[in-house]
DRENKOLDREN-992856 format. One record per residue (C-alpha): residue number from 0; residue in one letter; x, y, z. Coordinates in steps of 0.25 Angstrom, whole numbers. Example, Ala and Ser with C-alpha at 12.3 -4.5 7.8 and 13.67 -1.06 7.14 Angstrom:
residues 2
+-------+------+-------+-------+-------+
! kolke ! seti !     u !     v !     w !
+-------+------+-------+-------+-------+
!     0 !    A !    49 !   -18 !    31 !
!     1 !    S !    55 !    -4 !    29 !
+-------+------+-------+-------+-------+
//
This chain:
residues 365
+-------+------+-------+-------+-------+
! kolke ! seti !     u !     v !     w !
+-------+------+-------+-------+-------+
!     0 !    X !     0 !     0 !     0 !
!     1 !    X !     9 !    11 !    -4 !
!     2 !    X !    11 !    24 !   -11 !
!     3 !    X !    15 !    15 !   -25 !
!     4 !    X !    23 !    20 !   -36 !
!     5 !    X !    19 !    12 !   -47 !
!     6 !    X !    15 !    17 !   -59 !
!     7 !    X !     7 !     7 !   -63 !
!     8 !    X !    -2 !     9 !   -53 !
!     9 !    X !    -9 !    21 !   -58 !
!    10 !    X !   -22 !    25 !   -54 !
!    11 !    X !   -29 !    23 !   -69 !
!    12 !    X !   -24 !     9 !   -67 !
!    13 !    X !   -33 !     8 !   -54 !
!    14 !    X !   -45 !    14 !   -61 !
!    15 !    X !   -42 !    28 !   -55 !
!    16 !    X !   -39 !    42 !   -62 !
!    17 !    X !   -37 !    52 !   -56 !
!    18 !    X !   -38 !    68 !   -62 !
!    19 !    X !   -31 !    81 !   -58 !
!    20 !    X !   -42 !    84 !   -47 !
!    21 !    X !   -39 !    70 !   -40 !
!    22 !    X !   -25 !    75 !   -40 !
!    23 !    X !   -28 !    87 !   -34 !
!    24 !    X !   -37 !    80 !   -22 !
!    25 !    X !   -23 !    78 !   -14 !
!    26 !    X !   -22 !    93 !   -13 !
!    27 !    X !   -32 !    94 !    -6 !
!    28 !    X !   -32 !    95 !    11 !
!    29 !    X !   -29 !    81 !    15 !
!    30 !    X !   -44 !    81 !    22 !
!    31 !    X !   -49 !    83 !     8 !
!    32 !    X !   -41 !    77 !    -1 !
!    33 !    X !   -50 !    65 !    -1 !
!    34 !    X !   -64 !    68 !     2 !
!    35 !    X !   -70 !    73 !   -11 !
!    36 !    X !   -74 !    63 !   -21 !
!    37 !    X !   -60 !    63 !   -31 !
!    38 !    X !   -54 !    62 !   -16 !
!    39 !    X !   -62 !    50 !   -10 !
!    40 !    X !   -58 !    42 !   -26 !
!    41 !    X !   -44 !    45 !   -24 !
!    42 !    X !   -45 !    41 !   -10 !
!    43 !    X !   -52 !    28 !   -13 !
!    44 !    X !   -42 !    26 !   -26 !
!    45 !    X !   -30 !    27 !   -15 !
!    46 !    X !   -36 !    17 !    -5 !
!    47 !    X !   -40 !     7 !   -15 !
!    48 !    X !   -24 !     7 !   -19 !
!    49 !    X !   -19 !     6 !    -6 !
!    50 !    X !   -27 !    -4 !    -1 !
!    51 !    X !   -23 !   -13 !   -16 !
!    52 !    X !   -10 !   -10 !   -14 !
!    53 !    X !    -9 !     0 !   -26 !
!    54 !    X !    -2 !    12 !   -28 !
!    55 !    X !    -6 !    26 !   -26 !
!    56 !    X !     1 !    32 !   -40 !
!    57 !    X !    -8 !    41 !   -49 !
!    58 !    X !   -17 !    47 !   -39 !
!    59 !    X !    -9 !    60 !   -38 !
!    60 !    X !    -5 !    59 !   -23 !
!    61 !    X !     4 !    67 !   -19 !
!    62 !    X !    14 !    64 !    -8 !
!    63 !    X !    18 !    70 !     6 !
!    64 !    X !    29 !    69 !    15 !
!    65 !    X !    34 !    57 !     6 !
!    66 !    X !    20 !    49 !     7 !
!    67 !    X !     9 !    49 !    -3 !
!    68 !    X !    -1 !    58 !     2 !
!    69 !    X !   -14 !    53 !     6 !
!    70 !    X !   -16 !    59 !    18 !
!    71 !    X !   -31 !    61 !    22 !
!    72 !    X !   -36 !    47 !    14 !
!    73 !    X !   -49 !    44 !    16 !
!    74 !    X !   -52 !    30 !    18 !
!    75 !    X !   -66 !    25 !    14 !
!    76 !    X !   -71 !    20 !    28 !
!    77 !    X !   -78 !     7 !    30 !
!    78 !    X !   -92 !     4 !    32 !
!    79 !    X !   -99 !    -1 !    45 !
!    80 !    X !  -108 !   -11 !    41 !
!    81 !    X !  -112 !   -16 !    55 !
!    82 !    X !  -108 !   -15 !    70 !
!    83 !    X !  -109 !   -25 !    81 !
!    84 !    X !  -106 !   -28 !    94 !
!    85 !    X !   -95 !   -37 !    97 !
!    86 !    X !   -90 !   -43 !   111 !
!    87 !    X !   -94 !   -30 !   116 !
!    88 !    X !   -87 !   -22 !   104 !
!    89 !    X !   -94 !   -14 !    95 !
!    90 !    X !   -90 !   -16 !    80 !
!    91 !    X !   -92 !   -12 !    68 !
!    92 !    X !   -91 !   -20 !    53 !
!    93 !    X !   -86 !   -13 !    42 !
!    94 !    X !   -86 !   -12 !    27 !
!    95 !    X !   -78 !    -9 !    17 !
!    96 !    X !   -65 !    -8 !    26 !
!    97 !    X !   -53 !    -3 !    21 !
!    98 !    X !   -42 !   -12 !    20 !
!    99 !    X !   -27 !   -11 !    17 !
!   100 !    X !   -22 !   -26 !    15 !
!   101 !    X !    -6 !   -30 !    11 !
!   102 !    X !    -5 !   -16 !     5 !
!   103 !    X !     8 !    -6 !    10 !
!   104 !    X !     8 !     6 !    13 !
!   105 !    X !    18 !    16 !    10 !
!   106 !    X !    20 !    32 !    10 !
!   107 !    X !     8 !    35 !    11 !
!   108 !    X !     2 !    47 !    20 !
!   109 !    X !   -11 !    44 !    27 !
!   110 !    X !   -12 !    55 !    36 !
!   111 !    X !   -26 !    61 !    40 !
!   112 !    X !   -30 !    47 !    29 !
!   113 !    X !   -45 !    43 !    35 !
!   114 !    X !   -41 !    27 !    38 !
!   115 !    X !   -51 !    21 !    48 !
!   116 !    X !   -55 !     7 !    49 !
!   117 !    X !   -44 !     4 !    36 !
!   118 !    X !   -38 !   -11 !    37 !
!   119 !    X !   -22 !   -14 !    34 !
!   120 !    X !   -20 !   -28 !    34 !
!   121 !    X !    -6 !   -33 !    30 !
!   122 !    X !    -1 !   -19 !    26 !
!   123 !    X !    14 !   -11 !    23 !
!   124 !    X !    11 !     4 !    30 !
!   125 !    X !    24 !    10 !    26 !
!   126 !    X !    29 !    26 !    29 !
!   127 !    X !    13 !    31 !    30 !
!   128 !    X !     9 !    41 !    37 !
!   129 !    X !    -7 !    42 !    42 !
!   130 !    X !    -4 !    53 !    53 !
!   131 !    X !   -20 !    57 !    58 !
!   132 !    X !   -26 !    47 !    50 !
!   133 !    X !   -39 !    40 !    54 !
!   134 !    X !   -35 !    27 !    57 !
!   135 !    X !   -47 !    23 !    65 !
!   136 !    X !   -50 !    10 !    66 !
!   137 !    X !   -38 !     5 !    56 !
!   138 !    X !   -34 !   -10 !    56 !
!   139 !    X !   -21 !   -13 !    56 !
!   140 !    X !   -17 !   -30 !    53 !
!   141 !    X !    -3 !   -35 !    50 !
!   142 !    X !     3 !   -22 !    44 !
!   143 !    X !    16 !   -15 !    45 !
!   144 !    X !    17 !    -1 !    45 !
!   145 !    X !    32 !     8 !    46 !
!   146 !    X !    35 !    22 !    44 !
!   147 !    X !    20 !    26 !    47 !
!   148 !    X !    13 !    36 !    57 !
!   149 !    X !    -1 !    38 !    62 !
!   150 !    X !     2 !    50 !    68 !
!   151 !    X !   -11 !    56 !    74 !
!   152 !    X !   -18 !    46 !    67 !
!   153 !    X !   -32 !    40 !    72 !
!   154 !    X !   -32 !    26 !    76 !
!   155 !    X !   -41 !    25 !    85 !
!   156 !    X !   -50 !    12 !    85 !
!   157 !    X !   -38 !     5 !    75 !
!   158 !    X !   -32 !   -11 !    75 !
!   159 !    X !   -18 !    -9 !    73 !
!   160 !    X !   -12 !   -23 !    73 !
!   161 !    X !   -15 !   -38 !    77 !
!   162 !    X !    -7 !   -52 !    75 !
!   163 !    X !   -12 !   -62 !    64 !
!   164 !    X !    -3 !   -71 !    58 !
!   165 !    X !     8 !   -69 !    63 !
!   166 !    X !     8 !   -52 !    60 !
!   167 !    X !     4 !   -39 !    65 !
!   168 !    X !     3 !   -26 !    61 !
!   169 !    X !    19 !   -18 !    62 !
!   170 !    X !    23 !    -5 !    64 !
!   171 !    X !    35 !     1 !    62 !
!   172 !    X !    37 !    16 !    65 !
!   173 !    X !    26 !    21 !    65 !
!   174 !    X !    21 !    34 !    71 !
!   175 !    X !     6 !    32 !    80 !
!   176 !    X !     9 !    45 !    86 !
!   177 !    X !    -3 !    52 !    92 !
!   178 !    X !   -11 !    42 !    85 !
!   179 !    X !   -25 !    38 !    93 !
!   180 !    X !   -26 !    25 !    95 !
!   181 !    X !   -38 !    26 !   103 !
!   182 !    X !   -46 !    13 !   102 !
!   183 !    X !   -36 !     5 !    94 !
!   184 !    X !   -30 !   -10 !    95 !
!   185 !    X !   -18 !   -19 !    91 !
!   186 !    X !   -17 !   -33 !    95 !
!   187 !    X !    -5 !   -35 !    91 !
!   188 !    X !     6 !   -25 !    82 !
!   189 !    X !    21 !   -23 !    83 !
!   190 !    X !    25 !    -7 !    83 !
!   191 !    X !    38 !    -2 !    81 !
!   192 !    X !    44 !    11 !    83 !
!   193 !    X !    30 !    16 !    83 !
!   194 !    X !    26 !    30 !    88 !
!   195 !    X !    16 !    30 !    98 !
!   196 !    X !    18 !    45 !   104 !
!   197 !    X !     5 !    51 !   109 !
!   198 !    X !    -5 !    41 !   102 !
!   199 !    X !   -17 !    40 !   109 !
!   200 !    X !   -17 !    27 !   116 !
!   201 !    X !   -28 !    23 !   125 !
!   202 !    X !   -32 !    10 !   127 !
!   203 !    X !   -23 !     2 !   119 !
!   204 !    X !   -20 !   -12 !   119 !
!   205 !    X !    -8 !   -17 !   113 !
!   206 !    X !    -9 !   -31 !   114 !
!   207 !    X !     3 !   -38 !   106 !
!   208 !    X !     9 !   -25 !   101 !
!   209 !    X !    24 !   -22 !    99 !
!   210 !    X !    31 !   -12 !   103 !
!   211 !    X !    44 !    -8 !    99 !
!   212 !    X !    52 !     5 !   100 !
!   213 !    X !    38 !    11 !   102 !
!   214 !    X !    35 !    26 !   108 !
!   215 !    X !    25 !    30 !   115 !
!   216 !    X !    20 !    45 !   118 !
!   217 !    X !     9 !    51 !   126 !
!   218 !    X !    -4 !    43 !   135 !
!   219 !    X !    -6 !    31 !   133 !
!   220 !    X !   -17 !    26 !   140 !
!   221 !    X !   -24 !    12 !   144 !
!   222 !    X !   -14 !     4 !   133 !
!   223 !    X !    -7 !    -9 !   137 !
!   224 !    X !     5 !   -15 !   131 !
!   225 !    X !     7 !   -29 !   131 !
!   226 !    X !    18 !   -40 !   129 !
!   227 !    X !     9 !   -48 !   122 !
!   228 !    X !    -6 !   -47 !   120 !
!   229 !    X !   -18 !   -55 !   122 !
!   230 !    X !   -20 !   -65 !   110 !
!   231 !    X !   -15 !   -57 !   100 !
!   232 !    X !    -7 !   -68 !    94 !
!   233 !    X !     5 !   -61 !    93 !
!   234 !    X !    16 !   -70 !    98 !
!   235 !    X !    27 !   -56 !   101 !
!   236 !    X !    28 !   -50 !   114 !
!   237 !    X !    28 !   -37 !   114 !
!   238 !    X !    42 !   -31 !   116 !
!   239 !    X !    40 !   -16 !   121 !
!   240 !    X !    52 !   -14 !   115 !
!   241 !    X !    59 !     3 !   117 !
!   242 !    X !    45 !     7 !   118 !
!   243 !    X !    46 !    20 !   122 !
!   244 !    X !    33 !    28 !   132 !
!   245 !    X !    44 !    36 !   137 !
!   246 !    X !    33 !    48 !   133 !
!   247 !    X !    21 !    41 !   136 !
!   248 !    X !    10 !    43 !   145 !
!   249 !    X !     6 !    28 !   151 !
!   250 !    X !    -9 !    29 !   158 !
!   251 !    X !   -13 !    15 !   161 !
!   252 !    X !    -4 !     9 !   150 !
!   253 !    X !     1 !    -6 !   151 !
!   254 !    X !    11 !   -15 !   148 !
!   255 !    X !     9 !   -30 !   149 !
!   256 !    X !    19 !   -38 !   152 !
!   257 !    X !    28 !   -31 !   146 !
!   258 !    X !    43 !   -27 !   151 !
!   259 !    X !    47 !   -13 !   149 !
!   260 !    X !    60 !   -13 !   149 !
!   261 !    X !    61 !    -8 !   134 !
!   262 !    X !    50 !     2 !   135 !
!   263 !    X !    53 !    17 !   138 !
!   264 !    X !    42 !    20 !   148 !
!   265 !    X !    37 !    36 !   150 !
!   266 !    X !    48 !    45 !   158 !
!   267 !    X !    39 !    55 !   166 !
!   268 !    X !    33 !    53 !   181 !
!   269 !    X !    20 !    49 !   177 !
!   270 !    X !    24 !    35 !   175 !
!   271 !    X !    28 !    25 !   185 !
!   272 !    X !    39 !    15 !   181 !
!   273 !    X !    40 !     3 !   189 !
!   274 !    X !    53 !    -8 !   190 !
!   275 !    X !    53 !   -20 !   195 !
!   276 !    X !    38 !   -19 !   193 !
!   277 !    X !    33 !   -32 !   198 !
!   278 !    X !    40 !   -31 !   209 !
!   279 !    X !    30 !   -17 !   213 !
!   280 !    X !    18 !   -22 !   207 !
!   281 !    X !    18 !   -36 !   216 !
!   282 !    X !    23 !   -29 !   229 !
!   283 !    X !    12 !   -17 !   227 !
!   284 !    X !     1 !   -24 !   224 !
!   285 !    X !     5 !   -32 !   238 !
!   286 !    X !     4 !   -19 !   245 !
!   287 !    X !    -8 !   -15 !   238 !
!   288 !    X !   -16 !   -28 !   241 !
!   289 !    X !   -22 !   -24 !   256 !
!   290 !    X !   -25 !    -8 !   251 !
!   291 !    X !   -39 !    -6 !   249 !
!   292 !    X !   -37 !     8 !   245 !
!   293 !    X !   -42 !    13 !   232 !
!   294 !    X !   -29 !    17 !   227 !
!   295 !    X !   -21 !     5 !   233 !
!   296 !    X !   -33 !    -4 !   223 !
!   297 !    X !   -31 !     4 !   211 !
!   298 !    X !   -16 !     3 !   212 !
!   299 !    X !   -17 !   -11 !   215 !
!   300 !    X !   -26 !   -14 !   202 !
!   301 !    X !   -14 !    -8 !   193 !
!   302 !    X !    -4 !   -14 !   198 !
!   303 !    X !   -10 !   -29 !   199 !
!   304 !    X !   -14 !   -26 !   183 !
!   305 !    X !     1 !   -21 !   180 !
!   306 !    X !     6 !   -33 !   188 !
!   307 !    X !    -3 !   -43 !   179 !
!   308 !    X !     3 !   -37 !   167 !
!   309 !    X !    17 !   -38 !   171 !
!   310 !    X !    27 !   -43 !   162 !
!   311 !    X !    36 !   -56 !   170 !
!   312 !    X !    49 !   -47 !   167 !
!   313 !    X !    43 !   -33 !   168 !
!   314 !    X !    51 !   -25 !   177 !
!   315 !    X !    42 !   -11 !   174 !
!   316 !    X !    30 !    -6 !   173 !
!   317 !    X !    24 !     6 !   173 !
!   318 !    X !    12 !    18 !   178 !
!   319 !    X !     7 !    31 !   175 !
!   320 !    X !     5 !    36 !   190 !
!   321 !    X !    -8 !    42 !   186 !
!   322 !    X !   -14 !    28 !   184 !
!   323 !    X !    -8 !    25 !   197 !
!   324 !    X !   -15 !    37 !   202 !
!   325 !    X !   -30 !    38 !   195 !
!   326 !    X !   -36 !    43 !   207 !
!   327 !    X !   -27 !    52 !   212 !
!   328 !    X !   -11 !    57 !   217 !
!   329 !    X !   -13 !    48 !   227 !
!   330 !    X !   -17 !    36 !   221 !
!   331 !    X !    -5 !    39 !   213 !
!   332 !    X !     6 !    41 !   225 !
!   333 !    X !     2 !    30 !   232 !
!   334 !    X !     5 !    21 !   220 !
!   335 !    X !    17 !    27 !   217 !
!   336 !    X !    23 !    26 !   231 !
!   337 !    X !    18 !    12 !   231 !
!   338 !    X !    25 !     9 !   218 !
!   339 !    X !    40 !    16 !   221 !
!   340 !    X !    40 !    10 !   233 !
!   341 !    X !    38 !    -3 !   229 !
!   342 !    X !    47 !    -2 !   215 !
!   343 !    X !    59 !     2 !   226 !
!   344 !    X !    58 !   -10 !   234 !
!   345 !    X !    58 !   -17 !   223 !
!   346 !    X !    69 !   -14 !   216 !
!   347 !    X !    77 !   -13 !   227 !
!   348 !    X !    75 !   -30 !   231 !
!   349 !    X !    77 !   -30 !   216 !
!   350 !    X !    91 !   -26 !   214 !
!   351 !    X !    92 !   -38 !   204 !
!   352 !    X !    84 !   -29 !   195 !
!   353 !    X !    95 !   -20 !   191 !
!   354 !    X !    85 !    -9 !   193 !
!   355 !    X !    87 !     5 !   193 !
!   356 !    X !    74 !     9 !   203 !
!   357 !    X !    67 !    23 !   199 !
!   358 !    X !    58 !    30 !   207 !
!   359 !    X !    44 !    27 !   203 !
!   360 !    X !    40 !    37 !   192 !
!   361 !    X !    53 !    43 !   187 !
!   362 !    X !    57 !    43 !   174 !
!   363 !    X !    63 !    32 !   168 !
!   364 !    X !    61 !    22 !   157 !
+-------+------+-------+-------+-------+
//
């Protein structure tokens, strides 16, 4: 699925002309460009290319910053023919889906392009750029994409990779940077030197994802890391290898079972970094056990989850103090203190470790 330059290829042989005024469409404001009858043919003639595999030569479009410009596309958008409930779950059938199968694409700019509920299956996304465009609900099975950006882009309600036979969906540098994933999914997807910075990304599960060389930037909120997911089918663990949140904001984020030792976590006070974790947990949640206070509970219940999830070698884990502290400073102070206190008597009858011991919530990685 590429920009193509073979002349062969030219739009008569594909039963399209084009005159001086089609020509002239990609002139116009990128939020025009396609929306008047000559734009929504040319528009449909580029799609029906792409998703055969075709090339683009003869439609007089021009190119920007090195890419052929197609920025503001307009994707026809599928019916809804019926929706149902299903195990609790409202959904909704569609028609006449967009579907882009076995097909590369290559310098193409998609920025602002309109691309909700398109399918890619089995594709090559090479060097595109589809800053701010309307990704909502995209599928995404068994592709590989390098070189590409969703800066800005709306991905909100999006499936961005699984595991069948024996692949996933790979990428490789690619920019996610302030991208709203709000309501998206992935059972299973390997990314590599992937940009994350101020995404918006609530509620995210990453099942069997791979992180490597990864940065994270901004809130995240409510998203769980894992070594491994639940019956994804992916047989790799999950290495969490130099992911760096050094600028992130963790609130109620996760990771299970996995060792941080190759993960750069957030340098400022308002996270808590503990060494020799299991240590801490299993001796607070034994002091913890007889306090019928509100705050001793709630503490308790986050520690007992952290605990379950505990990787057999991880020596760190980590908390934003304002979860510890929902309901208030003191909530907060009396977690705290609980939890220096313990992470110094623990490291000090573990010497063995080779442990350097930090005061709770100081910066360092």
């Amino acid at each position: 699925m590429s920009s193509g330059t073979n002349p062969t290829l030219g739009p008569e042989a594909q039963g399209f002309s084009i005159d001086l005024s089609s020509k002239a469409l990609v002139q116009q404001p990128i939020d025009a460009r396609w929306r008047t009858g000559p734009g929504e043919e040319l528009a449909a003639e580029v799609v029906r290319r792409l998703t055969s595999g075709r090339a683009l030569n003869g439609l007089g479009l021009p190119t920007f910053d090195g890419r052929l410009d197609l920025r503001g596309l307009l994707v026809a958008q599928p019916k809804a023919i019926r929706q149902f409930n299903y195990r609790n779950l409202d959904v909704r059938e569609l028609d006449h889906v967009v579907q882009f199968r076995g097909v590369r694409l290559e310098d193409l700019d998609l920025s602002r392009a309109v691309l909700a509920n398109v399918g890619i299956t089995d594709c090559e996304i090479v060097n595109c750029r589809l800053d701010a465009a309307n990704c909502k609900g995209l599928r995404i099975w068994e592709a590989i994409l390098d070189k590409t950006s969703f800066v800005d882009a709306d991905l909100r309600d999006s499936f961005l990779g699984r595991w069948r036979n024996g692949r996933e969906a790979v990428y490789r540098n690619v920019s996610f940077s302030r991208a709203d994933f709000r309501g998206a999914s992935v059972s299973a997807a390997t990314f590599i030197d992937c940009d994350f910075s101020n995404a918006k990304l609530v509620k995210m599960d990453f099942q069997s994802s791979t992180f490597i060389r990864c940065r994270f930037a901004g809130e995240l909120r409510e998203v769980i890391f894992y070594d491994h997911g639940f019956r994804t089918g992916k047989p790799d663990v999950n290495p969490m290898l130099d992911v760096d949140f050094s600028k992130a904001r963790l609130r109620w984020v996760e990771f299970r079972r996995l060792d941080l030792d190759r993960v750069i976590l957030p340098k400022n006070g308002e996270h808590i970094v503990i060494r020799n974790c299991r240590c801490v947990l299993e001796r607070a949640l034994r002091e913890l056990e007889d306090d019928d206070r509100q705050m001793a509970r709630g503490l308790a219940a986050i520690l007992q989850n952290t605990l379950k999830w505990l990787g057999r070698n991880q020596q760190v884990a980590i908390f934003n103090r304002l979860d510890l502290g929902e309901n208030g400073k003191d909530e907060e102070k009396f977690a705290v203190t609980l939890l220096q206190r313990l992470e110094a008597d623990c490291a000090a009858q573990n010497p063995d470790k080779d442990q350097e011991v930090h005061p709770i919530g100081s910066p360092h990685s």
